[in-house]
C-alpha positions, -999 to 999 in steps of 0.1 A, spaced: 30 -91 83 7 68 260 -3 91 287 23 108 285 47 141 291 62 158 262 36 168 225 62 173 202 50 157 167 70 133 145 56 130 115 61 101 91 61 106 54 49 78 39 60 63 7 36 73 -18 27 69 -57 37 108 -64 68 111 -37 79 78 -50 93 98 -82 121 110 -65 135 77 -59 154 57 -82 128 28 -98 136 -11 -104 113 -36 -114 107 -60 -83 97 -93 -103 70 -114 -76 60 -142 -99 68 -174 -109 92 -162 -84 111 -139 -66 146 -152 -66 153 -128 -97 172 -94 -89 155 -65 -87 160 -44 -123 170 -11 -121 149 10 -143 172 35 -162 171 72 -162 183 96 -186 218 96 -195 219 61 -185 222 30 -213 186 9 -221 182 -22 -203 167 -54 -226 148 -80 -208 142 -113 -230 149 -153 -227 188 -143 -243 213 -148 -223 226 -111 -238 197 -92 -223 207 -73 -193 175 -86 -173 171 -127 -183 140 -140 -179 132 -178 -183 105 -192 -200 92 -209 -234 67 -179 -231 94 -151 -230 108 -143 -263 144 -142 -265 146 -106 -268 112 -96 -255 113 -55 -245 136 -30 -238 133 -5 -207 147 32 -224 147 63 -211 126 90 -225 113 130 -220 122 144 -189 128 120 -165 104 94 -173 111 55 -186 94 38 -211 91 3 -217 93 -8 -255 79 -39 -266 104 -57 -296 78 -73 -314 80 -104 -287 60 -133 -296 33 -133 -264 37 -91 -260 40 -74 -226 16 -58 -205 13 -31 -180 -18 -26 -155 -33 -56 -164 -34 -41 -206 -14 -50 -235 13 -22 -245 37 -15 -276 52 16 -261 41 32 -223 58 50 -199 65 34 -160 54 51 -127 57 38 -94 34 9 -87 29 3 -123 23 -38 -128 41 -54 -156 42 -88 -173 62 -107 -196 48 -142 -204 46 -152 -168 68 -129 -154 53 -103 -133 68 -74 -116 61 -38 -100 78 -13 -106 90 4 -69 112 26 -53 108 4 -26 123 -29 -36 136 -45 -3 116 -83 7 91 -84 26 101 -94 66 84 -102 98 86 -65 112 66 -81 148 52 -114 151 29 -121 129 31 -88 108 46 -88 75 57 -57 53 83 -47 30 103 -16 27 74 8 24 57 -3 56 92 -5 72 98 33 61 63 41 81 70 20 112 106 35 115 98 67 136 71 45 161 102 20 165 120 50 175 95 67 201 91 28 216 102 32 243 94 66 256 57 74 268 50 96 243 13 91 229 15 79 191 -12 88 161 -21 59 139 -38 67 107 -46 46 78 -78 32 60 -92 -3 71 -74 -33 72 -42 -16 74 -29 -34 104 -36 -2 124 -40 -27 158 -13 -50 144 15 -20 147 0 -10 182 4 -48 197 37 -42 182 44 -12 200 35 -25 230 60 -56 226 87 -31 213 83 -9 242 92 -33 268 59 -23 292 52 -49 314 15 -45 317 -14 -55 294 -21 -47 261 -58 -39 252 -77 -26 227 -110 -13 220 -131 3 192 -142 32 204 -171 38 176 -189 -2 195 -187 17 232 -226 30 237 -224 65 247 -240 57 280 -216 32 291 -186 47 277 -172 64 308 -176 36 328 -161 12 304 -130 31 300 -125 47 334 -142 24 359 -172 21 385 -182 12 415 -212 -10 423 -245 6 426 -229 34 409 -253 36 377 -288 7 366 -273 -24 359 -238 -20 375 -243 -52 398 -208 -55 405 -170 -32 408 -149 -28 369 -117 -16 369 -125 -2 336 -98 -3 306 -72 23 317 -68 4 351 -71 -26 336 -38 -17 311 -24 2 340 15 -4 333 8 -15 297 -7 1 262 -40 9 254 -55 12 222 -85 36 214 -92 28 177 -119 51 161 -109 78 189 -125 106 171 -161 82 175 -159 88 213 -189 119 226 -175 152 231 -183 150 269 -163 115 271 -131 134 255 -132 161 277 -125 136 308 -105 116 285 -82 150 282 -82 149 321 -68 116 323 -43 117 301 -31 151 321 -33 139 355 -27 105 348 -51 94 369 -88 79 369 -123 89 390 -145 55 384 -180 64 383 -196 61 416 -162 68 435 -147 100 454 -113 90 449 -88 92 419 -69 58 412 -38 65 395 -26 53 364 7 45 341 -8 39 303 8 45 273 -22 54 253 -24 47 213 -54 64 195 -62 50 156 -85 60 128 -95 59 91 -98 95 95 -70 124 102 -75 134 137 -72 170 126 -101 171 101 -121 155 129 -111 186 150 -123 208 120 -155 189 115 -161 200 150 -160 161 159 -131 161 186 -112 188 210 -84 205 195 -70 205 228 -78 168 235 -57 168 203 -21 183 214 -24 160 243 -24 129 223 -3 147 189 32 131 205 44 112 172 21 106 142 22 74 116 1 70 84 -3 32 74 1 29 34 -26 10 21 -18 -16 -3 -23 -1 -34 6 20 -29 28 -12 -20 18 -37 -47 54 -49 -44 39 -62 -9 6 -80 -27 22 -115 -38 45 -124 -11 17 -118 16 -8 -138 0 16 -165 -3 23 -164 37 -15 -160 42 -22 -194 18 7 -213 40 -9 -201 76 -44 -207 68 -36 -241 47 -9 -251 75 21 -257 49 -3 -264 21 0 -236 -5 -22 -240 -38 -3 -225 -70 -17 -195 -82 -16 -189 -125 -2 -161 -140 -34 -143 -147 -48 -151 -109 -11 -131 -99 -18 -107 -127 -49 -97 -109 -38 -97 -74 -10 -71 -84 -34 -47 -102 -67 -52 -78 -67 -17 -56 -76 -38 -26 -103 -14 -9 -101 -32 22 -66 -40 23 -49 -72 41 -80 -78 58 -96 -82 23 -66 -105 14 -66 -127 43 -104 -134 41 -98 -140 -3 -70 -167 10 -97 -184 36 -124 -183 9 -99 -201 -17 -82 -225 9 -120 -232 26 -139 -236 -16 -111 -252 -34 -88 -270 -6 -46 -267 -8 -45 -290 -40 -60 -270 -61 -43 -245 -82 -58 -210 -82 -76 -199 -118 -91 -170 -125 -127 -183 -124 -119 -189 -87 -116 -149 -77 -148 -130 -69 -168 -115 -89 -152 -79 -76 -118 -91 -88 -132 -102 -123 -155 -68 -127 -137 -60 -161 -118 -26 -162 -124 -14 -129 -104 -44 -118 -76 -40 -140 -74 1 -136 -52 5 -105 -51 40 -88 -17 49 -104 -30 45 -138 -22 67 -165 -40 76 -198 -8 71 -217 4 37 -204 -24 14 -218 -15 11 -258 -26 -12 -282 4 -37 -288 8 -42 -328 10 -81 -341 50 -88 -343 52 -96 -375 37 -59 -382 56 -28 -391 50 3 -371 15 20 -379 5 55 -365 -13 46 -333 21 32 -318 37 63 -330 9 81 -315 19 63 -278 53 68 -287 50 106 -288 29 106 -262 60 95 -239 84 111 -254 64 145 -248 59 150 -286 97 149 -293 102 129 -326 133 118 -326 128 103 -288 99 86 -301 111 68 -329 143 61 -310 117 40 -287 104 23 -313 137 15 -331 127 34 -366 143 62 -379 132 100 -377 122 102 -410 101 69 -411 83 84 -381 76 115 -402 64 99 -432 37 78 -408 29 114 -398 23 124 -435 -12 137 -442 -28 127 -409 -33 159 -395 -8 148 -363 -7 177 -338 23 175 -320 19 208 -299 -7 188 -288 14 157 -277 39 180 -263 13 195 -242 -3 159 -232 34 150 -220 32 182 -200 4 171 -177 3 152 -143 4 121 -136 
């Protein structure tokens, strides 16, 4: 970290920030390290989980920076969990922000001193799922059902945005399916619509200006392996038509000749974009489409695996600094977590070239050493899953409750008083005295619970 006979689909579900929900949660903790147990993050019904330096909290974390009771996970309306901060001398923070009182969500980023952790309904390590690809549970979940089809000749659907590893799970495809031929792999969106046909299927000498000698063309030249069309739905109408023909007859006409050549190619087709909005934008054949539908994968991006973020940077710094890893500060892994990554591991390999190639192995990582992008204020620090109601104001420690955390607090609790100050550890009627003459609308709150998230 195929040509083939039959079109039924498998479909992969991928995990996802929303389907996430229906999974239990535990805090996966990534930084200083990740020796610590996941913490399960409690539901209703079950008892509140305190996380502090004491060796009585359920969740110990180490630290001079860690108070010794430091914040309390509790559960609150519905079936949500909210994350209570005891008046800990350095605070907590979620999504990059400090918080008093905030409800957690799947792929929320939270810190304690230097601890740092994601919250996840994914929480297994991150493996070596083929050589030299690397992915925890999430990816594992989306890889499962291409693992399984392996060794058939079924044709298999990659989607996902850029830098997902899109040609990374097709090489590993081709290794799991035991093929014996070539693997190969071309973007379909570089092929120049005049040489297209010839690149993929073949020619003869003499067949067309400039074809000075005989190609084999790709599908001959994979013949017995896999071969990956990546950006499929980029290939000309008239190029998908005989495309369709291939894959039906299984065999090739190279420009110039009389005679079909045929073929055994497991055939792998990738994109950014769903092969069946293509079809509907009138920019591929529906029936070129149930030819290749045989089992379809999306690739999760990596803001919906955070829980991914820190252990692959730390195998990208070791390969690209041969053994040498820099340490990275709290606030550098802070940012990493949170940062939506818009091109994905091929935006995080080239970040651990640039640091390795600017500021050698020796060095350790600040924040001054990230790119501008990374440092670009609140965009940076405002991952997709954010929420309005998890970013709070955290009050000074040494400070009694005032109205805005009360505010928050209702705001979790889906404007249920009690629950509320139950999270903040005062009593129902010191919550309503706050509320005293301040014109608190807690329909209002109720309502704001109410809404998505």
């Amino acid at each position: 970290m195929s040509a083939g006979g039959g079109t039924t689909t498998i479909t992969q579900a991928v995990t996802n920030p929303t389907a996430a929900t229906a999974r239990p949660l535990s805090i996966v903790w990534r930084f200083p390290h990740a020796a610590l147990p996941p913490a399960p993050v409690p539901r209703p019904g079950q008892p509140e989980i305190s996380l502090g330096r004491d060796a009585a909290c359920e969740v110990q974390l180490t630290g001079p920076d860690v108070s010794r009771r430091h914040a309390v996970l509790r559960p609150a309306a519905g079936e949500a969990t909210a994350i209570v901060d005891l008046g800990s001398r350095n605070g907590l923070r979620l999504n990059g922000r400090p918080a008093t009182v905030a409800t957690l969500g799947p792929q929320d980023v939270l810190r304690l001193g230097s601890w740092i952790g994601v919250v996840t309904a994914a929480p297994g390590e991150v493996v070596e799922i083929a050589p030299g690809f690397w992915g925890g549970e999430t990816m594992l979940a989306a890889l499962a059902p291409v693992r399984q089809v392996a060794t058939s000749d079924l044709p298999v659907i990659l989607e996902g945005e850029t830098g997902t590893g899109k040609e990374r799970v097709a090489d590993a495809l081709h290794r799991w399916s035991g093929r014996q031929g070539r693997f190969l792999a071309v973007n379909c969106a570089a092929l120049p619509e005049t040489l297209a046909e010839a690149e993929l299927f073949g020619h003869r000498r003499g067949a067309f200006t400039g074809a000075d000698r005989n190609s084999p063309g790709l599908f001959r030249s994979a013949d017995g392996g896999t071969l990956l069309l990546d950006e499929v739905s980029d290939l000309p109408l008239p190029i998908q038509a005989k495309l369709l023909r291939v894959l039906e007859a299984r065999e090739v006409l190279p420009l110039g000749e009389t005679r079909a050549v045929p073929v055994d190619v497991r055939v792998v087709v990738a994109g950014q974009q769903s092969l069946m909005d293509a079809v509907r934008a009138g920019k591929f054949r529906a029936d070129l489409l149930a030819r290749l539908d045989g089992m379809t994968a999306r690739l999760p991006p990596l803001r919906q695996r955070r829980e991914d973020v820190l252990p692959l940077f730390a195998r990208l710094l070791e390969s690209a600094g041969e053994g040498r890893v820099p340490a990275i500060e709290a606030d550098v892994a802070e940012r990493l977590c949170v940062y939506d990554w818009p091109f994905n591991v091929r935006e995080l390999v080239l970040l651990a070239r640039r640091l390795l190639a600017v500021h050698g192995a020796g060095a350790t990582v600040k924040t001054h050493h990230l790119p501008d992008r990374m440092l670009d204020g609140e965009r940076a620090l405002a991952p997709a899953t954010a929420r309005a109601d998890v970013a709070v104001l955290r009050a000074a420690p040494a400070e009694p409750i005032q109205l805005p955390a009360l505010i928050s607090a209702l705001r979790a609790a889906g404007g249920n008083v009690a629950r509320a100050a139950a999270l903040l550890g005062i009593s129902r009627q010191r919550a309503y005295r706050l509320m005293e003459g301040q014109g608190v609308d807690l329909d209002t709150l109720r309502g704001d619970g109410d809404k998505p998230r």
